[in-house]
N, C-alpha and C positions, 0 to 999 in steps of 0.2 A: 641922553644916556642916563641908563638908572643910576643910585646913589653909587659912585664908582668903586669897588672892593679895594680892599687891603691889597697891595698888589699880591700879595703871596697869600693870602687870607682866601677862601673858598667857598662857594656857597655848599649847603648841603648836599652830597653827592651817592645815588644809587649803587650798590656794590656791584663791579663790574666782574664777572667769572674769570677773565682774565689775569685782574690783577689781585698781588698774594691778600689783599688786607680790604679793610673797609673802609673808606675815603673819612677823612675826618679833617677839619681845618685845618691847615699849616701858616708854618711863620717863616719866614723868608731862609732861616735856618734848616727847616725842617723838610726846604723841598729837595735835598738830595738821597736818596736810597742810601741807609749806612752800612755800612759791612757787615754788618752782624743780619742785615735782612737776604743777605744771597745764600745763595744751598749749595754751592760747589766753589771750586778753589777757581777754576777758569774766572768764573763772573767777579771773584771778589780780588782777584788777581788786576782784570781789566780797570774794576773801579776804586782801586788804590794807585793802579799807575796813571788813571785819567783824571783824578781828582781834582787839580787844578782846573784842568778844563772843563768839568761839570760846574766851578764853582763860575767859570768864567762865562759858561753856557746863562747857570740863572743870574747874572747881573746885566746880561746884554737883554735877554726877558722880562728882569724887572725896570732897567730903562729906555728899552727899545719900544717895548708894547706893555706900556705901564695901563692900559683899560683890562689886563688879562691877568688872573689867577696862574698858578701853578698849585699842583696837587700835593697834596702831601706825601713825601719820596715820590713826586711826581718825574723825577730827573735822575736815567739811571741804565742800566743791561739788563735787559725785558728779555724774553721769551714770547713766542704768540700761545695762545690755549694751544692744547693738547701737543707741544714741542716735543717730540720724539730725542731726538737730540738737543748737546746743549747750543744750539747756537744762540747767540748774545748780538742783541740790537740796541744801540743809542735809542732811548725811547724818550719821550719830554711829554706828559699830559696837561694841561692847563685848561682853565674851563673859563669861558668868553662870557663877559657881562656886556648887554647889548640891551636895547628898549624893544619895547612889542611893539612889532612892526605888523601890519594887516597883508602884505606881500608876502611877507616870510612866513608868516603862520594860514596860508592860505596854500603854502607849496606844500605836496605829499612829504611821507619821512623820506627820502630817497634823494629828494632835490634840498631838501635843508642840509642831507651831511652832505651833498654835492657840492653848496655853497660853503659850507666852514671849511671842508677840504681842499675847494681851489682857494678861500681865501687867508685859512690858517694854515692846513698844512705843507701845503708845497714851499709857505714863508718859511712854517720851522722846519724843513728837511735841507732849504737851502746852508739855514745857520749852522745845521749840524755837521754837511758834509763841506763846509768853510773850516770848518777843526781838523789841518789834516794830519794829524798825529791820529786820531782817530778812527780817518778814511786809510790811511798805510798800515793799520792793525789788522792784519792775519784773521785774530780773534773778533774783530769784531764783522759780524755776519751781516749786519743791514742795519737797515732806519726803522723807525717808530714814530706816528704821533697818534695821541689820542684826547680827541675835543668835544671837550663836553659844553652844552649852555643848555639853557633853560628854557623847556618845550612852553610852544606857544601857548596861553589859554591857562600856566598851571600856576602862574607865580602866584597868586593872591590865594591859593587852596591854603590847607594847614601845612599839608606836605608838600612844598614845589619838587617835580618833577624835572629831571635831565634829559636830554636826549644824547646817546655819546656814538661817537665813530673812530674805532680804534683797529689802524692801521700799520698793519710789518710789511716791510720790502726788501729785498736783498740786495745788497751792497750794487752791484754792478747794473739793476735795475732803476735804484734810483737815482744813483748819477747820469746814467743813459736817459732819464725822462727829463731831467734838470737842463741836460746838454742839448736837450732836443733831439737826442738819435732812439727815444725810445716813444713812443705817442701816447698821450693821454688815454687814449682804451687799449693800449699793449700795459700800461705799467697798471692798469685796475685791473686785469685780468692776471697778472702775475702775481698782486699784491695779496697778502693773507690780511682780509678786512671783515668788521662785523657792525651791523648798528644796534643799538640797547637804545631801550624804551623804557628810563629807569632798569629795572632788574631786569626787564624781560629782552633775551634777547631775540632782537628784528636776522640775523643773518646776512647773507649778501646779496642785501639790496645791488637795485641797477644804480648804483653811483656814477657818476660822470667825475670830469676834473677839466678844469679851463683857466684863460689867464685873468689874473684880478690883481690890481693892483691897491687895492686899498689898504692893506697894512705897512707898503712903502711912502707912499700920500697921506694918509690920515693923520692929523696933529691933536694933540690934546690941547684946550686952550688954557693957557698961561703956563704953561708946561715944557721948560727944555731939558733935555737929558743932559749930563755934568759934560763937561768940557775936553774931551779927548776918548768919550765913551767910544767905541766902537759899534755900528749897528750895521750888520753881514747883509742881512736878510733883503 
């Protein structure tokens, strides 16, 4: 594994149209959206009553999957681009520090978010809708993730390069694909998804989704998480 991040600490990140800001380092503090960053009284509502559980969201990320970044306000009530309505999604962005692999960087764009997708986010969609105070809110309309790492080929330029896949689902969608009562190409066809190539964005790629268990299995060595920590995922 490259030299492993700050767990909440970030590599350089391309500005993604979606989200309101421009990615800049965070610190373990800084991965939660603050109230003063939402535009309506709904979202800022949601993330004064869930606050707790945002805090308790990034502690189980920073010692559950202590090899992964979180973004800065990477953890929060998203929107997808162009949301007509305000509907409000749990979103969690984190960006994956991994080694250059010749497999991985040999797969087109489509199958690398394919793989961060089955192997990151269907882990954090599981952790989010284990919140269920969050899953019995009204207001809150769906899931989010959005995973970024670092495209093959670009680490050593001046400017490394991301590749990111940022995904909204709606509530009753993602629990039905978790449950099993929804399939892997029902809930990508329902899902509002896009892939970025740095800035530019790639659109809806043919992504796929499958099972991987690698972020349940994977151990970091000489690394255990504190003693009564909780890990959902």
């Amino acid at each position: 594994m490259r030299k492993m991040m700050s767990r909440f600490v970030v590599r350089r990140l391309a500005a993604l149209a979606l989200i309101f800001f421009a990615p800049v380092p965070a610190a373990a503090d800084d991965a939660i959206m603050s109230i003063d960053q939402y535009k309506t009284s709904k979202a800022r509502s949601l993330a004064t009553t869930h606050e707790p559980l945002l805090r308790q969201m990034r502690e189980e990320i920073y010692h559950c999957m202590p090899w992964v970044g979180v973004q800065k306000a990477g953890i929060g009530f998203r929107q997808p681009k162009g949301a007509v309505e305000d509907d409000r999604y749990l979103s969690v962005w984190i960006v994956i520090d991994q080694d250059e692999d010749a497999r991985f960087s040999a797969l087109p764009p489509e199958r690398r978010a394919s793989a961060m997708l089955s192997r990151y986010g269907t882990d954090l969609l599981r952790r989010m809708t284990s919140i269920q105070p969050v899953v019995a809110d009204p207001n809150v309309y769906g899931f989010s993730v959005v995973l970024s790492w670092l495209k093959p080929g670009t680490g050593k330029a001046a400017q490394p390069v991301n590749e990111t896949l940022a995904l909204f689902a709606d509530k009753q969608t993602t629990l039905g694909f978790l449950g099993k009562r929804v399939s892997g190409p029902e809930f990508i066809r329902r899902a509002k998804f896009a892939v970025f190539d740095g800035t530019t964005e790639l659109g809806r790629l043919p992504i796929e989704v499958w099972e991987d268990s690698f972020v349940k299995t994977f151990k970091v060595a000489n690394y255990e998480a504190p003693k009564g920590q909780r890990c959902s995922g």
